[in-house]
N, C-alpha and C positions, 0 to 999 in steps of 0.2 A: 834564290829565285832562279829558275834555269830558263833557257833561251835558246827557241826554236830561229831557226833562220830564215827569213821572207820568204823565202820562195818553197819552204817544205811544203810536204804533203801533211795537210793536220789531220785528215780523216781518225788519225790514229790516238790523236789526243781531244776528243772532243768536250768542248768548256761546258761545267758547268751552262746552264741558263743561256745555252744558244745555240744552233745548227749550224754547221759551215757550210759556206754558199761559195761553190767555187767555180771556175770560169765556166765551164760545162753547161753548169746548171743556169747560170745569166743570161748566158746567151741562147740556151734553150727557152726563155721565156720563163721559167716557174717562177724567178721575185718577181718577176711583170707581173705575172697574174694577180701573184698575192696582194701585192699593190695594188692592185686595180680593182680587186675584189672588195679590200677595206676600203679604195677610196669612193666606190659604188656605194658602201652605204652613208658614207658621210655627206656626199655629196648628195643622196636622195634626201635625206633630212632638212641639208636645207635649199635644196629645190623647193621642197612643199612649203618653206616659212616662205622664201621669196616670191611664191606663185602670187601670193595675196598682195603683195608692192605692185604701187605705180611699173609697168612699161615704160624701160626708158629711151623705148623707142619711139614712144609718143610725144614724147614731154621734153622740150626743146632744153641743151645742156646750157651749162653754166659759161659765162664771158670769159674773155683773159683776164689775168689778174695782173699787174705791174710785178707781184713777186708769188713766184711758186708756191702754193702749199701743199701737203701731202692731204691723200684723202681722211677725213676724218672718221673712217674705219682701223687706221692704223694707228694704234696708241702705243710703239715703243718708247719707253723713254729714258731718259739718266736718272738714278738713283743719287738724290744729293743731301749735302750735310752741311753747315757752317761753313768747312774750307774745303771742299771736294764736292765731287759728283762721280759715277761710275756709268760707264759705258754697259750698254745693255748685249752682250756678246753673243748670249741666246738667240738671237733675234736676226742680229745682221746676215749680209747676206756678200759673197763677197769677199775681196779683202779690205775696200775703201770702208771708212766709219764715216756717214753725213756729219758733218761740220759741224751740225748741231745735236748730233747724239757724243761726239770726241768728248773723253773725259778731263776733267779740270782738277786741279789744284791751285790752291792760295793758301798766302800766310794772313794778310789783311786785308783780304777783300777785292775784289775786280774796278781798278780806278778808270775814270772817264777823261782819257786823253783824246787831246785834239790834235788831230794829227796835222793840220799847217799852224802850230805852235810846235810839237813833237821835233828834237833835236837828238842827235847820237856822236856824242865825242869819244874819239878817237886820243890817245895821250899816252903821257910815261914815255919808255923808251923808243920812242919815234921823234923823227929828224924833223918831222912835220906836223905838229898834230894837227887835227884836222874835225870840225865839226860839221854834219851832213844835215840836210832836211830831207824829209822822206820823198817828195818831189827830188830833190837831186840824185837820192839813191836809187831811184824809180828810172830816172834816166839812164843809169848804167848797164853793161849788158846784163841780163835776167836768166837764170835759168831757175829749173824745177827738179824735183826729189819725190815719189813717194819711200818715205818710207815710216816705220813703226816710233811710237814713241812712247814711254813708260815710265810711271814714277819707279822712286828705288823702296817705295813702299807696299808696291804691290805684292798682293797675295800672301802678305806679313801674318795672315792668318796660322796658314802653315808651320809657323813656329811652336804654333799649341797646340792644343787639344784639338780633333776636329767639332764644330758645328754643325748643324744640319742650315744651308741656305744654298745661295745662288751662287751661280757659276760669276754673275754680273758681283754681287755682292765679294766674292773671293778674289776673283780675277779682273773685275773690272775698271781695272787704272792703265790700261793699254789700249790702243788706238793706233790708226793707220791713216797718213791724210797724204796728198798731195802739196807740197813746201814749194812756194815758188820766191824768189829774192835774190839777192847776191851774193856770190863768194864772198867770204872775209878774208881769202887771201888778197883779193881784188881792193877792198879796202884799204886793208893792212899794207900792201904796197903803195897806194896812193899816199898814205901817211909815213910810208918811209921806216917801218920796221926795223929795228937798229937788230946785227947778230946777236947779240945778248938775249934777246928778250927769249926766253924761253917758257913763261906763263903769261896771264892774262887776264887781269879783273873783269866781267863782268856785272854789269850793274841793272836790274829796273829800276823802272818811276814810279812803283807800288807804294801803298802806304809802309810795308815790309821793308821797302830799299835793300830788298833780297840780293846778294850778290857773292859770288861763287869764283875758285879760281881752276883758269881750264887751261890742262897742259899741253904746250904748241907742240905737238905730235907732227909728223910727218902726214899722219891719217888724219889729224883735225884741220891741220892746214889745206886737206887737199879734198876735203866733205865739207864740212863749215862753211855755212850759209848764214846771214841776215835777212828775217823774211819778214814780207809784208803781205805775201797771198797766203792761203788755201784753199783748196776744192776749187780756183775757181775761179774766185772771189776774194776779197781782204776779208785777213785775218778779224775771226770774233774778238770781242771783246777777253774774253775768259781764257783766250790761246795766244793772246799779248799785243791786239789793235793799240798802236800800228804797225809796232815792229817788236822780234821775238829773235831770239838770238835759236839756232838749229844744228844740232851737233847728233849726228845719226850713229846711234848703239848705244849712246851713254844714256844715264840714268835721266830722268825728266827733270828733275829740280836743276840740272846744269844749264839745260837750256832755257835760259834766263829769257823770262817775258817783261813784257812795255820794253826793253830794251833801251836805255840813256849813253851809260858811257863803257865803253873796253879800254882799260886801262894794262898797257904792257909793263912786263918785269922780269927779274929773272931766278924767281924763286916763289911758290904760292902764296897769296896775300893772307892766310890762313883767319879767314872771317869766322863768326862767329855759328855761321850756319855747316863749316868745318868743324867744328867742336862741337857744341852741344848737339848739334843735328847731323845726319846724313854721314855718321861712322858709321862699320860695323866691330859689335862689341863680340870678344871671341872668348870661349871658355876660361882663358886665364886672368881674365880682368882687364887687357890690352884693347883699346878699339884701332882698329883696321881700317885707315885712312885713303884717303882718293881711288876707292874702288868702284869706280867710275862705269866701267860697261856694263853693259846689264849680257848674263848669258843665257846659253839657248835655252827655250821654256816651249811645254806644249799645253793646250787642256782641251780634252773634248766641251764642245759647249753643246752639244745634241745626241741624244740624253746627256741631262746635265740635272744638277742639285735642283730639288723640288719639283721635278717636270714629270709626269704621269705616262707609263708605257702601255701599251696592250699586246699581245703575243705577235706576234709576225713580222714580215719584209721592214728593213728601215735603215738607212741610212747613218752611218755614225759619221759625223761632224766633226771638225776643231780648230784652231787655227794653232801655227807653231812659229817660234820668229828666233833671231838670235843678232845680236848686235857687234857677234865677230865676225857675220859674213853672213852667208847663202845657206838655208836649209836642206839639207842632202837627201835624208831619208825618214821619214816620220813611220814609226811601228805603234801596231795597236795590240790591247792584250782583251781578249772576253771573259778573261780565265784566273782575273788576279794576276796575272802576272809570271804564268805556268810555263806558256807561249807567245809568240809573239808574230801577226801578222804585218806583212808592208802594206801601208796606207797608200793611195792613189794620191798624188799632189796635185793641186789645181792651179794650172798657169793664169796668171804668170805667177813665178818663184823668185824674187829678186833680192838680192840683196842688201839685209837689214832693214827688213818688210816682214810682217804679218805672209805668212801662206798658209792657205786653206787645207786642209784635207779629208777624204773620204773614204770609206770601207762598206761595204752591203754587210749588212749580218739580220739574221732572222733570230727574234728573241722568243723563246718555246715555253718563256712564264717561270722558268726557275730560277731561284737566287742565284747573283753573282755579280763579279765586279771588274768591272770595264776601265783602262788606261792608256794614256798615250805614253810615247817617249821621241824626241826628236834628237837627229844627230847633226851637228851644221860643218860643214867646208872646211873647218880648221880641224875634224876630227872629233869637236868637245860632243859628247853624249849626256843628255840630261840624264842627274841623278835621280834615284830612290830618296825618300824623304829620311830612312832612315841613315843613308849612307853620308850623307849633305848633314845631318842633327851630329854626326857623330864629326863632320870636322869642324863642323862651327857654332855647337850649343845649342841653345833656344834662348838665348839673350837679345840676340839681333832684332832688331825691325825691320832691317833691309833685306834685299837682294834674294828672296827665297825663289828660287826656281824645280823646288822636286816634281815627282812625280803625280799628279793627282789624279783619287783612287774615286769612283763614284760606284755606291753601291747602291744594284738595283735588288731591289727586295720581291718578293714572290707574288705582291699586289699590285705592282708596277711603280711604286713611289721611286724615286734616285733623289739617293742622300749620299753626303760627303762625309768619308769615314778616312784613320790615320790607317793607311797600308803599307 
């Protein structure tokens, strides 16, 4: 695969199934036009259905409501199954995901706790241990986080063959919310942290009694939140009301929801969601223990799997995130992967967050296949799918971050193909 530098001149390579639009030409108006040309006829269309509807300038609006709803013209939703749901990625807009579009995981099911019964002990190698009610922990000082969070199952697609489906269906177990709660370092000192302790059971109140061991990092002690908000508001149901344990970059199954007790130690409590679950299994028969962060990943979600194109001006989409740090540069390809343009990133860019990105490109109706690739702050560059199969098999469940290829066909469909 060879590799054009952001800022060349591509006139000289130009991609299959697309024209390049370059600053010149932008700021000259011509994608305005083009845009505005197709959005003129869509937009006559349905003028003439809504000509026929009530005036709602006549017709006195609707009262407040005690709790917001969105208009019921807008039907995003989450795609769910027995122990998950997927965020609809297509869709959003942004980097934040509504609270109630955030994707979910369980093992048994979303339990109904009460949060002034709801307790969280604190124990093991502490001088104090110490048991909190969510009232007490609500009294302490508060701070907030947005940032990204993601199972280590996501996009496990990738290991196989491709399918033809959605970008939501492939990608969609990632999500970006706003985390509001308390340090656990804040905690952890109130209960008196003895020097040893250098891991640390967590546990929920689930029917699962899911519980994982997270190692006292310099970096975990000093991000590591106990949370009872998002967006806002308290924490849903499905995102671990009333309290969630918040560990930013790592895999989603770490940060352990309904959250009950942190038990300190000084070696991992190696449960059994360490073994039979949440390894990765490597070509030689070995699985691949506490691989814990999740790394950089991009996908365009616009045009994305099963979405219908028509020839001209449009906007390519995506979001790219990386849980070792800050997104530096997102590159996009029209061309398979011939060339490589720099993406525009949409502030804000923050670290171990979801960020957005964008590219103009005009699509001229010919076959071809369009990719992201993001690089984050410590240097790491998302692989090639095939580069990423060849150090770790196709055995894994976890942790697939390659490159994904979407190809647009000559009738406008985009399908997910192995590139």
């Amino acid at each position: 695969m060879s590799e054009g530098s952001p800022g060349e001149n591509e006139a000289s390579h130009q991609a299959p199934g697309s024209l390049p639009l370059n600053r010149r030409q932008l700021l000259a108006g011509g994608a305005s036009l083009l845009a505005i040309s197709a959005s003129s006829r869509l937009f006559g269309a349905q003028a003439e259905e809504r000509s026929e509807a009530i005036d709602p300038t006549r017709v006195p609006g609707a009262s407040p409501r005690p709790y917001g709803e969105r208009s019921p013209l807008e039907t995003q939703t989450r795609v769910t199954t027995s122990t998950s749901s997927t965020t609809p990625l297509q869709d959003l807009q942004g980097i934040i995901t509504p609270s109630a579009l955030h994707f979910e995981r369980h093992h048994n099911g979303v339990p109904a706790l009460d949060p002034a019964r709801h307790r969280l002990l604190i124990h093991g190698l502490a001088e104090r241990p110490t048991i909190f009610t969510l009232e007490e922990l609500m009294r302490l000082p508060s701070t907030s986080r947005i940032t990204f969070m993601e199972c280590s199952g996501n996009s496990r697609d990738g290991w196989g063959e491709a399918r033809d489906t959605t970008v939501q269906a492939l990608h969609g177990l990632t999500s970006t919310s706003e985390w509001t709660g308390v340090k656990l370092a804040t905690l952890l000192e109130a209960a008196h942290m003895q020097p040893e302790a250098t891991w640390m059971l967590a546990e929920g109140g689930d029917a699962a009694v899911l519980a994982r061991s997270v190692p006292l990092t310099t970096e975990v002690l000093n991000e590591a939140m106990v949370c009872y908000g998002q967006n806002g508001e308290a924490l849903r149901p499905e995102q671990g009301y009333p309290l969630r344990l918040l560990l930013p970059g790592l895999e989603g199954n770490i940060n352990v929801k309904w959250l009950r007790r942190l038990k300190l130690g000084s070696a991992p409590f190696m449960t059994r969601w360490e073994t039979s679950k949440y390894t990765d299994l490597m070509p030689d028969g070995k699985a691949y223990q506490f691989s814990l962060v999740m790394d950089a990943k991009s996908v365009i979600t616009k045009p994305s799997g099963q979405q219908q194109l028509h020839p001209g001006f449009r906007e390519i989409q995506g979001l790219a995130w990386s849980g070792r740090g800050s997104i530096t540069t997102v590159e996009v390809s029209i061309d398979a992967g011939k060339t490589w343009r720099a993406a525009r990133l949409q502030e804000p860019v923050l670290p171990k967050c979801h960020t957005r990105f964008r590219l103009p490109w005009r699509w001229d109706g010919r076959e071809t296949v369009i990719q992201s690739r993001c690089t984050d702050d410590t240097g790491y560059r998302q692989s090639t799918r095939e580069s990423l199969i060849t150090v770790r098999g196709t055995q894994s469940s976890y942790h697939y971050n390659g490159i994904q290829s979407w190809k647009v066909e000559r009738n406008g469909m985009v399908k997910n193909i192995d590139a």
